[in-house]
Phi, psi and omega in degrees: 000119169290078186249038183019038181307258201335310202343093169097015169269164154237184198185160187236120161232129184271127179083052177283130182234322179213176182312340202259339182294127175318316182285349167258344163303317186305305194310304177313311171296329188290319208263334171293289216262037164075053167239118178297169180176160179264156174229133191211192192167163153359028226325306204299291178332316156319299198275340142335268188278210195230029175310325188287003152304315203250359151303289177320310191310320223242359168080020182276162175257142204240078115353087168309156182170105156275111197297345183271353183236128187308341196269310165340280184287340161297305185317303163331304183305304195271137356308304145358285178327303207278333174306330196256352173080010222183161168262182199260133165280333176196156188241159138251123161244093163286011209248123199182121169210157164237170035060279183302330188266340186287320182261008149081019179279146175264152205304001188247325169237069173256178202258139187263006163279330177286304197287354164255332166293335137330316213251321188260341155281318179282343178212308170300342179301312196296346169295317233262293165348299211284293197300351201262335176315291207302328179261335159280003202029060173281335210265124160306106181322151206055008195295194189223153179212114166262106161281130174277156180213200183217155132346306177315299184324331170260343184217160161281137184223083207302314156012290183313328165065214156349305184320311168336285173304340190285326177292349172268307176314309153355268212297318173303331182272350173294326194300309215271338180261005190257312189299290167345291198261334175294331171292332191291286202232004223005072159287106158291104199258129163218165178245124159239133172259118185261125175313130184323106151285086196297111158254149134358276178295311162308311169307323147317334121014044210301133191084355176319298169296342146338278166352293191303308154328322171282292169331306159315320175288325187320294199277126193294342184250009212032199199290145159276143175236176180338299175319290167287359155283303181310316187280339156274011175287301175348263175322352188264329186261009193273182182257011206273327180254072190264339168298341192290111162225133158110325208288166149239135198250125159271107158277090204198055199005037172111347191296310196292320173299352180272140146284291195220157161229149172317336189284292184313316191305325179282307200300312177290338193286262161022292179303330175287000000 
């Protein structure tokens, strides 16, 4: 459904990587719903994935930037501008590795060189982001800038490891710096915590499907999936939500507001 929310907004989106990643479902919607925008990622992460499929499609510019190096995200910017003609209405931080879980350490042995690069890709980048914004005057007044985030930040999820703390370091630097730029430029920073997701990433994970499954019983609406992580950023970067700020917001069909749902209490009695 098409309601031209974006018409004459730009925007910069972080972590697009293949068709199944949230920042490329978004980038689609965004692009349905009138908005120009850049697209950027990793160089290594580039030569991975297929962006430049969805560059075509959306008619965007695809811009290397490792979001942990400041020479990067200037760089970003000031190309971003002059490609966009314009300053940014909205950010995506799409950004989000571990080391540790990728090399299979568990949360009792992790190696702590991985685990502070986990805390700065995965959460000092939206610092990084902001401040380099916040000093370049990239931002328009009122744009709006969303970071994903997980549940795992508030509850344990042993699997998630590190990942955890990052999202918590996340959702703090959006609440502190969403006060920064909103007072400034009344800029908006929120955080959505998204339901398991089949991703790249997400998928990587041990036991993620076990997870997925459990977490779909959990939820009185089940798993929100891609799709539907994109039509609410889409609103979130829209004008419809210009008071939303500070928050971290769940998309997760209900799952976070959960004990039991009846459907897991029949699997355990059965099991039992």
């Amino acid at each position: 459904m098409n309601h031209q929310l974006l018409k004459g907004k730009r925007g910069i989106i972080f972590g697009a990587l293949d068709e199944r990643s949230l920042a490329w479902k978004t980038a689609e919607r965004a692009f349905e719903e009138g908005a120009q925008f850049v697209l950027t990622n990793a160089p290594v992460a580039l030569r991975l994935g297929t962006i430049n499929q969805l560059a075509d499609k959306c008619k965007a510019k695809v811009i290397p930037a490792d979001a942990t190096l400041i020479e990067d995200i200037e760089k970003l910017y000031d190309e971003s501008i002059q490609f966009l003609g314009g300053k940014i209405d909205f950010l995506l931080h799409s950004i989000g590795m571990s080391p540790n879980v990728r090399k299979g350490k568990t949360y009792n042995d992790l190696d702590y060189n991985f685990f502070l690069k986990t805390l700065d890709i995965s959460g000092l980048s939206l610092h990084k982001i902001l401040q380099v914004a916040e000093k370049k005057d990239v931002f328009n007044e009122g744009a709006s800038v969303v970071a994903l985030t997980y549940v795992a930040a508030q509850r344990v999820f042993p699997h998630y490891s590190d990942m955890s703390q990052a999202k918590a370091l996340l959702e703090s630097i959006a609440r502190s710096y969403g006060y920064q730029l909103g007072v400034k430029k009344k800029v908006r920073i929120n955080t959505v915590s998204q339901s398991p997701t089949v991703t790249t990433a997400g998928s990587g994970v041990t036991g993620f499907d076990t997870f997925y499954s459990y977490a779909d019983k959990m939820s009185p609406l089940g798993n929100a999936s891609a799709l539907d992580c994109a039509d609410y950023l889409i609103t979130l970067f829209s004008d419809l939500t210009r008071k939303v700020t500070m928050q971290n917001l769940f998309n997760d069909g209900g799952f976070s507001s959960m004990g039991i749902s009846q459907q897991i209490l029949e699997i355990v009695k059965q099991k039992n």
